[in-house]
PAKESE-685247 format. One record per residue: residue number from 1; residue in one letter; x, y, z of N, C-alpha, C in turn. Coordinates in pm, whole numbers, always signed. Layout:
% residues N
 pos code    nc1    nc2    nc3   cac1   cac2   cac3    cc1    cc2    cc3
 NUM    a      X      Y      Z      X      Y      Z      X      Y      Z
...
END
This chain:
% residues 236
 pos code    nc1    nc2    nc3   cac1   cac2   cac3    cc1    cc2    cc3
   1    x   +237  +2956   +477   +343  +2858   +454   +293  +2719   +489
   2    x   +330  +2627   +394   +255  +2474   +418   +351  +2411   +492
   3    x   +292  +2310   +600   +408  +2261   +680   +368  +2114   +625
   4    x   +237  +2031   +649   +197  +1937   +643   +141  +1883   +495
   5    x   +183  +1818   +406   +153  +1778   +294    +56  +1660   +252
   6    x    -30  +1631   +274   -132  +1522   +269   -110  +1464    +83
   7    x    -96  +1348    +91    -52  +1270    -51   -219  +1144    -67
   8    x   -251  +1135   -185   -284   +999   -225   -196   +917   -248
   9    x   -229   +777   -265   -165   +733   -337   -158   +637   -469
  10    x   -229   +549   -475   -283   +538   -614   -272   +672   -738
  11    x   -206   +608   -798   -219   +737   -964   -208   +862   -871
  12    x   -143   +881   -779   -115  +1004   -708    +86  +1003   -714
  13    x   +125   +929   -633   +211   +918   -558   +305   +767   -677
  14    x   +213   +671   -699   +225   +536   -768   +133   +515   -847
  15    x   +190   +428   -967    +40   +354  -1003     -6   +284   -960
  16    x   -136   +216   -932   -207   +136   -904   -148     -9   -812
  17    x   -138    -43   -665    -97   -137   -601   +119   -124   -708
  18    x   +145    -61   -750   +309    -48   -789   +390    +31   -682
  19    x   +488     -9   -728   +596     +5   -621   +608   +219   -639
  20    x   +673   +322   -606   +705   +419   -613   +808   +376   -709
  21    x   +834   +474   -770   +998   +468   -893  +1115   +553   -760
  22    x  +1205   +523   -814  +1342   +589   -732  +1340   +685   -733
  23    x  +1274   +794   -855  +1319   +907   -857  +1200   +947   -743
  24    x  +1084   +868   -731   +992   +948   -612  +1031   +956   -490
  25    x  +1065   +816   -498  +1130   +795   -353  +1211   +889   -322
  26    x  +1345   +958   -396  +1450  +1067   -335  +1347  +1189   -323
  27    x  +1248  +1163   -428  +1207  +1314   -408  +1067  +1342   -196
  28    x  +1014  +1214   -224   +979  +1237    -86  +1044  +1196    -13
  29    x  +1165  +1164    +30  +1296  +1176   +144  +1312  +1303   +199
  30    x  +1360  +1344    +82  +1385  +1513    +58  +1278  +1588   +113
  31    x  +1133  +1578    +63  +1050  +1641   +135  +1026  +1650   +290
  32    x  +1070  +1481   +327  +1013  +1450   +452  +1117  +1569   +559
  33    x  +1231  +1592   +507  +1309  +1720   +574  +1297  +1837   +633
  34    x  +1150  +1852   +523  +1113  +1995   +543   +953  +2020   +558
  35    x   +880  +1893   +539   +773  +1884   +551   +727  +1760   +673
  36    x   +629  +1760   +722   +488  +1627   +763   +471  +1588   +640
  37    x   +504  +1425   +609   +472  +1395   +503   +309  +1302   +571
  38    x   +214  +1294   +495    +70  +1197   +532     +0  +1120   +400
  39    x    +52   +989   +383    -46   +940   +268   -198   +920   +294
  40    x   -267   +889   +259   -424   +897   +285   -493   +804   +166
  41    x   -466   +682   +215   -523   +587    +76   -643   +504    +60
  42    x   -683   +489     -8   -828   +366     -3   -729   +242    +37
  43    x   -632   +228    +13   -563    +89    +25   -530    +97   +186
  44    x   -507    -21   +219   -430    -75   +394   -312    -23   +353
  45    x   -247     +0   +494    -86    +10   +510     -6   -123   +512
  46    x   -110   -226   +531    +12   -368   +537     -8   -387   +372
  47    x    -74   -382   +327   -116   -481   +188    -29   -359    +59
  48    x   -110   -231    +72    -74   -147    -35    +32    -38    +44
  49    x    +23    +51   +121    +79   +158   +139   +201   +121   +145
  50    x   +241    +48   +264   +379    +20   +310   +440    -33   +212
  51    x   +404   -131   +138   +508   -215    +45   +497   -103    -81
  52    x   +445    -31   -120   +449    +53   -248   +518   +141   -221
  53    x   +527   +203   -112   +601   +297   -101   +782   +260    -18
  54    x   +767   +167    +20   +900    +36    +28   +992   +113   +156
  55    x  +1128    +36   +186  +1147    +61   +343  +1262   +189   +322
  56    x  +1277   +181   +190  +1342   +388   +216  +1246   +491   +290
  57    x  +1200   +486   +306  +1081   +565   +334  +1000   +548   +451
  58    x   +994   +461   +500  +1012   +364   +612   +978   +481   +742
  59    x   +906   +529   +879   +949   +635   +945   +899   +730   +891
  60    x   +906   +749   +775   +931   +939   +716   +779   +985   +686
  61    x   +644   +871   +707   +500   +944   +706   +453   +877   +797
  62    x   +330   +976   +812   +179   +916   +856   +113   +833   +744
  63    x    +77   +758   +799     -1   +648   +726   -149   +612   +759
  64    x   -273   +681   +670   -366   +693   +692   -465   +603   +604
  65    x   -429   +468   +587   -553   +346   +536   -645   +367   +507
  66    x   -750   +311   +436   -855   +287   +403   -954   +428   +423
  67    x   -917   +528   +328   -945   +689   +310   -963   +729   +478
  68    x   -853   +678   +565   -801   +741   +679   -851   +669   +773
  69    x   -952   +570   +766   -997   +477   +892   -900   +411   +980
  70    x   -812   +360   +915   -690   +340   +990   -555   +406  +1007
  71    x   -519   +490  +1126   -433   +603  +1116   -344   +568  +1205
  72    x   -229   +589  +1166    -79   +551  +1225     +4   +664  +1188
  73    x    +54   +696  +1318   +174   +796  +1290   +321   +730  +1242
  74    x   +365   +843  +1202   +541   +765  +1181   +584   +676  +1251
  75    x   +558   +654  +1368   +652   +538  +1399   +556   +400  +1432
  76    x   +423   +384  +1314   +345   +325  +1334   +255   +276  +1467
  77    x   +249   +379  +1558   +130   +377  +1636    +10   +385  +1627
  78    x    -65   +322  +1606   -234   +318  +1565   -295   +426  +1662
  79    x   -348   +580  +1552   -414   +657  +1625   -591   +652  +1645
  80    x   -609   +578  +1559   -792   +508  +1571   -763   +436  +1411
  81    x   -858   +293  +1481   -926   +217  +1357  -1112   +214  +1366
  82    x  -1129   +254  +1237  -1310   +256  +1235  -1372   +141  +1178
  83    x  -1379    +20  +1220  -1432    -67  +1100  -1571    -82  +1089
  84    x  -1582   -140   +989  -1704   -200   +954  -1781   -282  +1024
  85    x  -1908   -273  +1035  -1992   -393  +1100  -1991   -522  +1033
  86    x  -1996   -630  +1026  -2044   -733   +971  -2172   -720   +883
  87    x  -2292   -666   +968  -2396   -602   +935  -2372   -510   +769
  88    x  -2296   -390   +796  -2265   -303   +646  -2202   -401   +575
  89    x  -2094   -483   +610  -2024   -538   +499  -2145   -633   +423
  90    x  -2242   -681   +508  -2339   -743   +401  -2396   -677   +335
  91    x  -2376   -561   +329  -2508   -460   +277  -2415   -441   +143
  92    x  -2282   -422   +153  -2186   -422    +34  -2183   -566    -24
  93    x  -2140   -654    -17  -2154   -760    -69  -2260   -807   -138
  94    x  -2367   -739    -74  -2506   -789   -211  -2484   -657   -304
  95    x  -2457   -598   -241  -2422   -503   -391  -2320   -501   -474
  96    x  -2247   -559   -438  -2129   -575   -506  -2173   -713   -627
  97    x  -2260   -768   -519  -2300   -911   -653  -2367   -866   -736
  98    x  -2474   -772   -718  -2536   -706   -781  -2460   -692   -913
  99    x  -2339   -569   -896  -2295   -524   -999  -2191   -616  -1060
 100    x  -2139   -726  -1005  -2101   -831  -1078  -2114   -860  -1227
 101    x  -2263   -908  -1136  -2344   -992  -1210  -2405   -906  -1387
 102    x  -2370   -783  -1354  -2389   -678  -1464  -2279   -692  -1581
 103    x  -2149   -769  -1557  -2057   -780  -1644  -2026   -705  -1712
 104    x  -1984   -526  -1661  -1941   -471  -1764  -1799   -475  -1759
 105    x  -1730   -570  -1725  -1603   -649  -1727  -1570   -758  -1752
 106    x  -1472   -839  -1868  -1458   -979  -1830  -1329   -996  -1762
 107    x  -1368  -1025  -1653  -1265  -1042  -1558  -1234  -1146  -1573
 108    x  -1124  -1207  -1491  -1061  -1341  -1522  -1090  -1391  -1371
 109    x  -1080  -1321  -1275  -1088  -1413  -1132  -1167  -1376  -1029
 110    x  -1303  -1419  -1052  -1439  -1410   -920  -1350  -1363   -776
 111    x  -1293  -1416   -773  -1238  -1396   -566  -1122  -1263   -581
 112    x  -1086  -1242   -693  -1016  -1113   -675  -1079   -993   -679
 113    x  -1229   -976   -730  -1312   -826   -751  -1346   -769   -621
 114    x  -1376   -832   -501  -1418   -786   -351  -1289   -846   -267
 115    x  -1237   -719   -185  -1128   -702    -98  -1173   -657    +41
 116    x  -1170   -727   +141  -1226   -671   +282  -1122   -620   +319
 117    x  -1110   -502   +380   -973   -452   +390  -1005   -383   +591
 118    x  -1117   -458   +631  -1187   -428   +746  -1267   -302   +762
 119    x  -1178   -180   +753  -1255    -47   +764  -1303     -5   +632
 120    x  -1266    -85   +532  -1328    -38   +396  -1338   -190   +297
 121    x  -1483   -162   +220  -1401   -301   +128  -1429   -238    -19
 122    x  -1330   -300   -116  -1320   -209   -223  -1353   -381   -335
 123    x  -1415   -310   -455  -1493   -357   -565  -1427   -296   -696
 124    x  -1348   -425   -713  -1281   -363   -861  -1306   -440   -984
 125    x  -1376   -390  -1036  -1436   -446  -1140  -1340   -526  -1271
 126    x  -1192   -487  -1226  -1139   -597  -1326  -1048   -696  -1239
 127    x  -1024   -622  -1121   -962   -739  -1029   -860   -658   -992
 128    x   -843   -695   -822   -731   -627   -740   -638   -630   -750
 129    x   -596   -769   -790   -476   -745   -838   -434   -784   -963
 130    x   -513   -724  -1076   -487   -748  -1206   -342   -670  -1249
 131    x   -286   -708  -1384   -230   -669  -1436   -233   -499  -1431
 132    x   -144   -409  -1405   -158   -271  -1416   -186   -209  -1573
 133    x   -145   -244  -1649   -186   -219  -1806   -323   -272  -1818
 134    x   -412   -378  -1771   -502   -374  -1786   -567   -292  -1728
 135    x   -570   -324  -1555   -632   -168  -1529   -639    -25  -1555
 136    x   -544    +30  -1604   -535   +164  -1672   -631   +162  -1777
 137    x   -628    +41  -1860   -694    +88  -2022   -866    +65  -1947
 138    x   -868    +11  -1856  -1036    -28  -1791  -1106   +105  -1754
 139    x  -1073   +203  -1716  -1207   +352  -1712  -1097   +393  -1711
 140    x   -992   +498  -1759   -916   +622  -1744   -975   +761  -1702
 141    x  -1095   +739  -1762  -1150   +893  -1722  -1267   +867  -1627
 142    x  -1277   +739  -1551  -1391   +739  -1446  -1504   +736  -1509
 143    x  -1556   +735  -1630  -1681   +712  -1639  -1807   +632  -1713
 144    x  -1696   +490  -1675  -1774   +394  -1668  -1823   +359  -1509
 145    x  -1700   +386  -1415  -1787   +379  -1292  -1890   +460  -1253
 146    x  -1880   +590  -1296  -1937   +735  -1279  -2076   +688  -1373
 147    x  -2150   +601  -1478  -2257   +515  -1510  -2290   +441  -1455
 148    x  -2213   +353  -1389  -2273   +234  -1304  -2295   +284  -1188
 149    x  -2297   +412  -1094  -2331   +460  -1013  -2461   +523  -1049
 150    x  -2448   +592  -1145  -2617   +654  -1175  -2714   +548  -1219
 151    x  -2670   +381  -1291  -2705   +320  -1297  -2776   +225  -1157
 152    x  -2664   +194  -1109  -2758   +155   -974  -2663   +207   -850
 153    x  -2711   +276   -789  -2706   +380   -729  -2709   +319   -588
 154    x  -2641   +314   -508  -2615   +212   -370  -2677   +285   -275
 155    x  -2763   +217   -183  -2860   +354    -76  -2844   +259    +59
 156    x  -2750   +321   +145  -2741   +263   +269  -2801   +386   +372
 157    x  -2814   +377   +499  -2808   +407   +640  -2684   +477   +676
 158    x  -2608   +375   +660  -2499   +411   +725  -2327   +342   +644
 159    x  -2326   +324   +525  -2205   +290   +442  -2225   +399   +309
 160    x  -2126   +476   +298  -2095   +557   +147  -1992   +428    +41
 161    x  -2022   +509    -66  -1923   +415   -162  -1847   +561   -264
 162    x  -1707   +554   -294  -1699   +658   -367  -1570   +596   -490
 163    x  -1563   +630   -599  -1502   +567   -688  -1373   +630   -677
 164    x  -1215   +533   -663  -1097   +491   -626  -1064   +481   -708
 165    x   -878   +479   -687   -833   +395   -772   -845   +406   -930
 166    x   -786   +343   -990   -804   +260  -1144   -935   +162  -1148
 167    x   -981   +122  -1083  -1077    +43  -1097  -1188    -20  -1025
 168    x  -1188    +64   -906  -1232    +67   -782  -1341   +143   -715
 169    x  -1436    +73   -673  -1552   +149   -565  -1501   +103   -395
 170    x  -1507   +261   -346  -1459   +186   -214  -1615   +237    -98
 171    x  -1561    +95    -46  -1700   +147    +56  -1643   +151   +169
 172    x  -1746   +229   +284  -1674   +267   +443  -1801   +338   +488
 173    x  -1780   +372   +651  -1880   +392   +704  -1930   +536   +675
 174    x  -2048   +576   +664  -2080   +675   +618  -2065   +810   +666
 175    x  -1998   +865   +614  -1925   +998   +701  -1764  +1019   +688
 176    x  -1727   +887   +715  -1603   +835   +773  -1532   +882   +632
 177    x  -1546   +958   +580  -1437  +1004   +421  -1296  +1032   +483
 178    x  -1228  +1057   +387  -1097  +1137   +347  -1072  +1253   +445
 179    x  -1210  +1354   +417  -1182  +1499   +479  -1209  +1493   +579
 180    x  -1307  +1375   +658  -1336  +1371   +812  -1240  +1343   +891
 181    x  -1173  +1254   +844  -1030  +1222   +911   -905  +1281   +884
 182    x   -861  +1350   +784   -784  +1463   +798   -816  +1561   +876
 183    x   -970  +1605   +904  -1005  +1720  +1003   -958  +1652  +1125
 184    x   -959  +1532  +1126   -989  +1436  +1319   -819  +1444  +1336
 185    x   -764  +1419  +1187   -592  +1385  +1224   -546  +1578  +1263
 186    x   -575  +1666  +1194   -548  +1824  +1265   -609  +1872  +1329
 187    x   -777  +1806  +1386   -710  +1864  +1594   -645  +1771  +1632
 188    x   -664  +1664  +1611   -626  +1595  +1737   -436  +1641  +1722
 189    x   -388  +1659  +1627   -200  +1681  +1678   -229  +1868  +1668
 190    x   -350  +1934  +1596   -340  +2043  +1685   -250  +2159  +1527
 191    x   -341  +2080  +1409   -213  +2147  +1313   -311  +2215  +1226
 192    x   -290  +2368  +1191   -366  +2455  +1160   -395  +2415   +989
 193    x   -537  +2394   +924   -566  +2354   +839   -472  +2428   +717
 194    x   -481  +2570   +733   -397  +2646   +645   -287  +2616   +620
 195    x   -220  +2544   +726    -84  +2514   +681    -56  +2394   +604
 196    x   -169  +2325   +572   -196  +2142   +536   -217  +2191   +322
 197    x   -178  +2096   +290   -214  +2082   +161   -233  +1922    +87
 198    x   -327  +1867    +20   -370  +1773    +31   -336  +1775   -139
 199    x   -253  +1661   -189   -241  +1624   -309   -302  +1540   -416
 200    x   -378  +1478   -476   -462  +1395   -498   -538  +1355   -673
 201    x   -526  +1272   -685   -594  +1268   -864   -772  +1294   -863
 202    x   -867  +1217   -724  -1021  +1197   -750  -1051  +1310   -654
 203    x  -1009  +1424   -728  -1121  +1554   -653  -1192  +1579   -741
 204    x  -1274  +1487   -773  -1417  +1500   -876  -1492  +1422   -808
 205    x  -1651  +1490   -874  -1732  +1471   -816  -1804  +1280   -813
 206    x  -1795  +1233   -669  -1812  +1076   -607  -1667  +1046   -639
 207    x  -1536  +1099   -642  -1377  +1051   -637  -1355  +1099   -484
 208    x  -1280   +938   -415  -1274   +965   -317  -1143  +1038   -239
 209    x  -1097  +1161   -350  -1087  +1286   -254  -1146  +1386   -273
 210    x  -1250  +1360   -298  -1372  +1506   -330  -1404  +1538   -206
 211    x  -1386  +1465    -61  -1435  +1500    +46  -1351  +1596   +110
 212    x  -1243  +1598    +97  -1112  +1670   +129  -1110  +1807    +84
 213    x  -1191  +1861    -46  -1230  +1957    -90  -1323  +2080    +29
 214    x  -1239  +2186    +80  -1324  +2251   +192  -1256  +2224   +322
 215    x  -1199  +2118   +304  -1146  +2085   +450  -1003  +2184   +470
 216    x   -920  +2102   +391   -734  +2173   +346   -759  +2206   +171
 217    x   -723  +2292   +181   -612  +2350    +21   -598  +2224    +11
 218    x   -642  +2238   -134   -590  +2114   -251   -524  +2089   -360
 219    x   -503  +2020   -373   -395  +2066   -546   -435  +1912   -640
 220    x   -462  +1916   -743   -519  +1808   -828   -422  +1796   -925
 221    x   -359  +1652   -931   -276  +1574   -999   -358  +1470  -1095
 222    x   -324  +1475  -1229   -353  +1356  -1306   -280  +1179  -1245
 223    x   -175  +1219  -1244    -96  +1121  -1243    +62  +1146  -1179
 224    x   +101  +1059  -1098   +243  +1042  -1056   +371  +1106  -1105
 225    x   +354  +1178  -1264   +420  +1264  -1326   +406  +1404  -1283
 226    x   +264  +1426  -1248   +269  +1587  -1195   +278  +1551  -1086
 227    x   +258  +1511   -987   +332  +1455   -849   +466  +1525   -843
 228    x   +526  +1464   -925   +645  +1524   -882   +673  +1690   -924
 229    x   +642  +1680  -1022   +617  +1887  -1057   +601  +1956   -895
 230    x   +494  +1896   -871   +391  +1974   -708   +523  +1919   -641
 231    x   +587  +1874   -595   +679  +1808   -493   +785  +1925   -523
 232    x   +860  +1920   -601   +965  +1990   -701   +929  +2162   -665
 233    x   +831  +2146   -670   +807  +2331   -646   +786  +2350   -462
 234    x   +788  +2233   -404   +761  +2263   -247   +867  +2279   -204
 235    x  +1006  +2149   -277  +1130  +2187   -282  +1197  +2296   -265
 236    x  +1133  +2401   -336  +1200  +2494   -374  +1278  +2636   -285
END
């Protein structure tokens, strides 16, 4: 029996930096009744999580930032933040110019493609906060990023990068994934993996919930439409 429900959120839960629709919102209220609700996002909780998912909802999860570096329980207590060195973030930033400078985007605004988000910084090749119709039609199936990775291929020490989002490479310290910190968030409250189920669109291979794969039971969503299907049957 699943007690604890682990959510993305991007094209999981919402589209891309968008608000939840109403009908999600009643439907994870409802859940939060009978379940641990836990989002787990490449995005911050001040910038993306919290405002997308808006103040109905407010209380009713864990909130796990930047693929879990920053973890807050329901009543927003910070249970660890992992950030970045100054040091890695330079090591991203020349790479990020790197692939800039490759233009397989015409973006409209230089200062919107790199987002320091502290424990992670994310590289969106058409812009963070572009239009959502643009971003959708920009890789749908991941593999234009899934080329520019075999294309130039990022080799750190100690920073991973794994492709996010609609439009997004996110980087963070190496190790520090999705599934490391869902393992760190069930010992540390002590909650048996079996009972956890982790919801998510990028459980493919370099999508950053492929790490989560092995850790908890998973269940793979295209999009915010089967979201609710998987919700609807937990209901039940």
């Amino acid at each position: 029996m699943k007690k604890y429900i682990f959510f993305d959120n991007d094209n999981t839960l919402t589209r891309s930096r968008s608000p939840i629709t109403p009908k999600m919102a009643r439907l994870l209220i409802a859940l939060s009744k009978k379940y641990e609700i836990i989002v787990v996002s490449g995005g911050s909780h001040e910038k993306q999580i919290g405002p997308q998912l808006g103040n109905s909802l407010r209380g009713k999860y864990w909130s796990m930032g930047q693929n879990g570096n920053l973890c807050m329980d329901k009543s927003g207590r910070v249970l660890w933040k992992n950030d970045l060195s100054w040091m890695q973030k330079l090591e991203i930033f020349e790479y990020a110019n790197k692939i800039i400078k490759q233009k397989f985007y015409p973006y409209k605004n230089l200062a919107d493609l790199v987002e320091d988000r502290g424990s992670q910084v994310s590289l969106s090749f058409v812009g963070n906060t572009a239009p959502i119709e643009e971003k959708e039609k920009f890789d749908p199936n991941k593999t234009i990023r899934a080329m520019v990775l075999k294309r130039f291929p990022f080799r750190s020490k100690s920073v991973e990068v794994k492709i996010a989002g609609t439009t997004c490479f996110d980087f963070f310290i190496k190790g520090y994934h999705k599934g490391k910190n869902i393992a760190a968030l069930c010992k540390e409250m002590g909650w048996k993996k079996s009972e956890c189920l982790y919801v998510g669109d990028a459980l493919f291979k370099n999508g950053n919930d492929e790490s989560v794969i092995g850790v908890i039971p998973t269940k793979k969503v295209r999009n915010p439409s089967d979201t609710e299907f998987v919700i609807a049957d937990l209901l039940k």
